[in-house]
N, C-alpha and C positions, 0 to 999 in steps of 0.2 A: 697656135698651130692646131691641125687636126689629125687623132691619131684615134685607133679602134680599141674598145675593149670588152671586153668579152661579157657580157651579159647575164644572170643568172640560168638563165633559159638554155645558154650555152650557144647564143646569137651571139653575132659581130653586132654591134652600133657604133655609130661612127660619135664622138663626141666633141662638143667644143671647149678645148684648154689653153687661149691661149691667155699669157702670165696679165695678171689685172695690174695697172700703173696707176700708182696714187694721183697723178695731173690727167688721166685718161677720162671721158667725159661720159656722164652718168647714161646706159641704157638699163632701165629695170627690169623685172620679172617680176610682176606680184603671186603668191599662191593662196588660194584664197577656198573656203569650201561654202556647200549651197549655206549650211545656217549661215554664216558671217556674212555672205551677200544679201542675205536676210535681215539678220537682226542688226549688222551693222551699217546698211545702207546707207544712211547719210554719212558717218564718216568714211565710207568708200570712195560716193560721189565727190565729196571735199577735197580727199585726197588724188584722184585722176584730173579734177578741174586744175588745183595747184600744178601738180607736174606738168599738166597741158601749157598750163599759164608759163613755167620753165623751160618751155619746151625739150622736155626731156623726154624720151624715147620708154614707152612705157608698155609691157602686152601683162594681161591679166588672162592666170590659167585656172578655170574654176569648171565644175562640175557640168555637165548638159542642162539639168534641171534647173540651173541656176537664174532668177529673173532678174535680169539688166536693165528691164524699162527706166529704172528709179536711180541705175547707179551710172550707168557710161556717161563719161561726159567728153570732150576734144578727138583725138585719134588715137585712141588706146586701140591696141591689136588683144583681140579677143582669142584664146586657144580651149576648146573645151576637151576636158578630161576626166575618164577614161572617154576615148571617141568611140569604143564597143563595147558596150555594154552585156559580154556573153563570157559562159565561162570560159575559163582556161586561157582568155587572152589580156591576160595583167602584163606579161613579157612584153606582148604584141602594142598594147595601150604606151607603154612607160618607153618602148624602142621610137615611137611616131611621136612622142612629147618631146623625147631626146634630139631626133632628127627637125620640130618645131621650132623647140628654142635654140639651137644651133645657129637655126640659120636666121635668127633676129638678133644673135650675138648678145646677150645680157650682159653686163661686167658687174651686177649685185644681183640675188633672187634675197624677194623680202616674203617671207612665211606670214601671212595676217591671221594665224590661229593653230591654237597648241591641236588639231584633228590632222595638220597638215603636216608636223613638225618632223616625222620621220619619212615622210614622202620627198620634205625639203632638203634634209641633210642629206639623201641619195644624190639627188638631181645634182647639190653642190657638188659630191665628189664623183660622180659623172663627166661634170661639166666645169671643173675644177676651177670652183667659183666660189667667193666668200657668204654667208647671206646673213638675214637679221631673221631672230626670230621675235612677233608680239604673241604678250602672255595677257590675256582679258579675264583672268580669272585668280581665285585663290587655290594654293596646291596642297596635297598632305604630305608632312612627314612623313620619312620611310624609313624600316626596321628594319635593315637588312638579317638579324637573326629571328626575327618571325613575319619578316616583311607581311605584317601590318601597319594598315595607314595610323595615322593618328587624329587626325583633323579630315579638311575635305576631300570630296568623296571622286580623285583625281588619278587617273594613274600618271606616272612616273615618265618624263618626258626624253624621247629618245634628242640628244642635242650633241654637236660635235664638239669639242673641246679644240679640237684648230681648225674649221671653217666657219662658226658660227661666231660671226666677230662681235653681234650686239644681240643685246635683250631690250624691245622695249616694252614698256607698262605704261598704259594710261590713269594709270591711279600711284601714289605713296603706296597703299594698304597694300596691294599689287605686289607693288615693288619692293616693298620690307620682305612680303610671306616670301617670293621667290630669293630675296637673298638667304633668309634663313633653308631654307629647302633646297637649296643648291647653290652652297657656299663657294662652290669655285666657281660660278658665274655672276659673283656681284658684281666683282669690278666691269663687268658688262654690262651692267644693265644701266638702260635709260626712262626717265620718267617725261614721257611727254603726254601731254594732257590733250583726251581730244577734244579739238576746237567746234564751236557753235555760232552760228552767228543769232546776234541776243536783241531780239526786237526791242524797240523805243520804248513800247506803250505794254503796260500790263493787259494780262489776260481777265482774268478772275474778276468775276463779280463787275463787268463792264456794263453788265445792262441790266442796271437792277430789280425794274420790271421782270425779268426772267426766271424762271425755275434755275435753281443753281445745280451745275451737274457735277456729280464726283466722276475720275472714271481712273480705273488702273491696269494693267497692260504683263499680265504674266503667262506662262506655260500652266495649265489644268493636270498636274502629275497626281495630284494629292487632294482631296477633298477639305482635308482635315487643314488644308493651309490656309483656306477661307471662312473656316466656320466660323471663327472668334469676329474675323470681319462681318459677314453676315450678321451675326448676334446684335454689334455694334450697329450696323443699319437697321433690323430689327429694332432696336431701342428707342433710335431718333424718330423711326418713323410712329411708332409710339405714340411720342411725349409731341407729336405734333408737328414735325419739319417735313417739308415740302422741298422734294426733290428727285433728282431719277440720276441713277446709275449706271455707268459703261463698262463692261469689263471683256476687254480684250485678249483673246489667246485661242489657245485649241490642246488637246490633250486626252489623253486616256480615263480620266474622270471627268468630262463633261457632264457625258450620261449623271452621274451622281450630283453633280453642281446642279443641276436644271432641278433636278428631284429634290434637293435641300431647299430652295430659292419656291420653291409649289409647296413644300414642310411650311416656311416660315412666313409664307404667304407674301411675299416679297415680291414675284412673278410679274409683277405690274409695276416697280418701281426699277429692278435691275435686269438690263438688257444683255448678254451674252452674244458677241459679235465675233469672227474669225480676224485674222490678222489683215490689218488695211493697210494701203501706200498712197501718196505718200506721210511717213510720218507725223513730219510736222505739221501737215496738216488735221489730222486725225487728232493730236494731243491740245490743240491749237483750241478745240469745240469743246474741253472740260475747262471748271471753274477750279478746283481742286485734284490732284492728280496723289492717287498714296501708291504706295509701294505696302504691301502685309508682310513681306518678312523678308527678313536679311538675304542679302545676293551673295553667292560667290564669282556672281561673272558682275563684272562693269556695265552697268544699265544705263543704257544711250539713249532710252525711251526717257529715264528721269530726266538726263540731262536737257532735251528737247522741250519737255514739258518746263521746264525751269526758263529753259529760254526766250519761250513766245509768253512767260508770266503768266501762268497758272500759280495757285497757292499750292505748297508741298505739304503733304502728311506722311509718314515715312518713321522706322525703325531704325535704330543701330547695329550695328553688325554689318561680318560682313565684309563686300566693296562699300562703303559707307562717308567717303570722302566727299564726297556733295551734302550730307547731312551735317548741317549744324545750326544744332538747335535752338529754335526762337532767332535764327539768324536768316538761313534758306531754308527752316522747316519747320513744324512743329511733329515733337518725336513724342510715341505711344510705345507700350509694351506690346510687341505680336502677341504674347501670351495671356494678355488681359481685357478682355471684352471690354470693359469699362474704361479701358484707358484711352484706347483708341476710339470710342463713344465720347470721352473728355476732349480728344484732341481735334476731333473732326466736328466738336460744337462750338469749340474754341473760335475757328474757321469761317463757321456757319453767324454766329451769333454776331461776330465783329469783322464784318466784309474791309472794314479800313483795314484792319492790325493783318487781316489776309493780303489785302496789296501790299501792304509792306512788307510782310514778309516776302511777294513776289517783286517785288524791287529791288528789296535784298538780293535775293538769291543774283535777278538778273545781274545785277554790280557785281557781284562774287565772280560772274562769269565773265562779265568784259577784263574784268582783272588776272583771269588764272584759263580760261578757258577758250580764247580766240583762235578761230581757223588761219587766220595766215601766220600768227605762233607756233602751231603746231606742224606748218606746211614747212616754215623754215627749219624749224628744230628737225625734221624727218628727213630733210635735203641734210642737212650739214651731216647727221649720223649715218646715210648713205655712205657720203664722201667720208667719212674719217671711217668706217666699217672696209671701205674700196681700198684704203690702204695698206 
């Protein structure tokens, strides 16, 4: 039914509540912000083709600025949010989202990112609807007598304790940290793994006449996160290897990156690129794909790069459930110039032991990481969340 209620603002909005029936048939609401349309594009794209393939009734509500070239895919209904972007109209934006999704009727909103997570719990009990929230990161412990964090550098997630019927994590590591960090939503939480589809043929070192490329794919926050790598390229290029570098991102230390890479006289070997689409195409053009230091968010870029068969070089820590070592990777110390100069000669020196490693990894993925695994596993936890 529909009934009005009162708004902070101190507006009427009219809202949609009527009661959700466990045999009632899936319309979605995804919430979604511009990074996550970003960085997690492909599995956005995967996930709208699936539900299109279900024919399940799907609108996704994300930002203006958000690029959808690379992610719509079937009849998703698009809602962009906030629609004004001026002050003092948050009332105004949140009252025309409300009166949006009313009238598409959702009967689950699924949150695809903990930025969203308190915008989603509103809309639920607006629209007095169940929803799911995904966690793509690691969280910190909280003190509540000196609330300090203890670990990652996370705040504290606002979630409902009776409409937020699931948690999911695309990683274990994930999905442990947040049981320990928010013990009364373990028995909620679901591990689904996101899916890829894992080409036939390796990448790495396919044409052996060629210059072999490294390339790795992070945010420029910190200078200091690439030096040990730098040093480690510095050394190879040394001792005589031939090869050229991509490193993808954008950030508030570039300026300083360009400056170290013209220091270490590198400038002509590593190229600094802004962020490309699509993906997999992009990851698709390295022989070797690293990762320099431990994530706390789930990196879809590795996954990617594992999948079209690149060789992996990569650390622990972290999300670090894709690494395992001498299996889908070979693992270096971030903090040791020399290790990661051992690990990326490993690589360089024995192109077989590198496609194997890139076989590996692919097999790892057809086994634990498939898109239509992941499309079911998200339908079913819909429907048991609808209940």
């Amino acid at each position: 039914m529909n009934e009005n209620q009162t708004d902070v603002s101190g507006e009427y909005v009219q809202i949609y509540s009527e009661p959700v029936e466990s045999n009632k048939s899936l319309r979605l609401a995804l919430i979604a912000s511009e990074q996550t349309v970003s960085d997690y594009s492909i599995f956005l794209e995967h996930l709208l083709t699936g539900l299109a393939d279900e024919s399940i009734p799907t609108v996704l509500v994300c930002p203006p600025g958000s690029d959808l070239d690379f992610v719509i895919s079937g009849s998703v209904e698009v809602i962009r949010h906030p629609a004004l972007q001026l002050p003092l109209t948050e009332w105004l934006n949140r009252k025309r989202l409300i009166e949006q999704l009313a009238k598409f009727k959702p009967t689950i909103l699924h949150c695809l990112c903990e930025s969203r997570a308190a915008v989603t719990r509103k809309l639920s009990r607006m629209l007095g609807l169940p929803y799911i929230l995904t966690v793509n990161s690691l969280h910190k412990r909280w003190s509540i007598l000196n609330r300090n964090y203890t670990s990652y550098d996370r705040a504290r997630l606002s979630i409902s304790s009776k409409r937020c019927a699931k948690v999911i994590a695309p990683a274990k590591t994930i999905a442990d940290n947040f049981a320990a960090v928010y013990p009364r939503f373990a028995e909620r939480i679901e591990q689904i793994n996101i899916g890829t589809f894992t080409e036939e043929s390796t990448r790495c070192f396919r044409e052996p006449s060629c210059l072999a490329t490294l390339m790795t794919a992070q945010s420029f926050d910190k200078v200091e996160d690439f030096e040990n790598l730098f040093n480690a390229v510095k050394h190879l290029s040394v001792d005589g290897y031939e090869f050229m570098m991509v490193i993808i991102g954008s950030g508030r230390a570039e300026r300083q990156l360009r400056t170290l890479l013209i220091a270490l006289g590198l400038s002509q070997i590593v190229t600094i690129v802004s962020k490309l689409k699509p993906w997999r195409a992009v990851v698709s053009a390295g022989d070797i794909f690293i990762q320099p230091k431990p994530s706390a968010n789930f990196n879809p870029l590795l996954l990617e790069a594992m999948s079209v068969g690149a060789s992996i070089a990569a650390c622990r820590g972290g999300v670090d459930d894709l690494i395992i070592e001498d299996k889908t990777a070979v693992v270096f110390d971030p903090n040791d110039t020399l290790s990661i100069k051992g690990s990326l000669q490993r690589l360089l020196d024995r192109p077989e032991f590198s496609r194997k490693i890139a076989k590996t990894a692919q097999q790892y993925l057809r086994e634990n990481y498939t898109v239509s695994n992941m499309i079911s596993a998200t339908i079913q936890t819909y429907r048991k969340a609808q209940q």
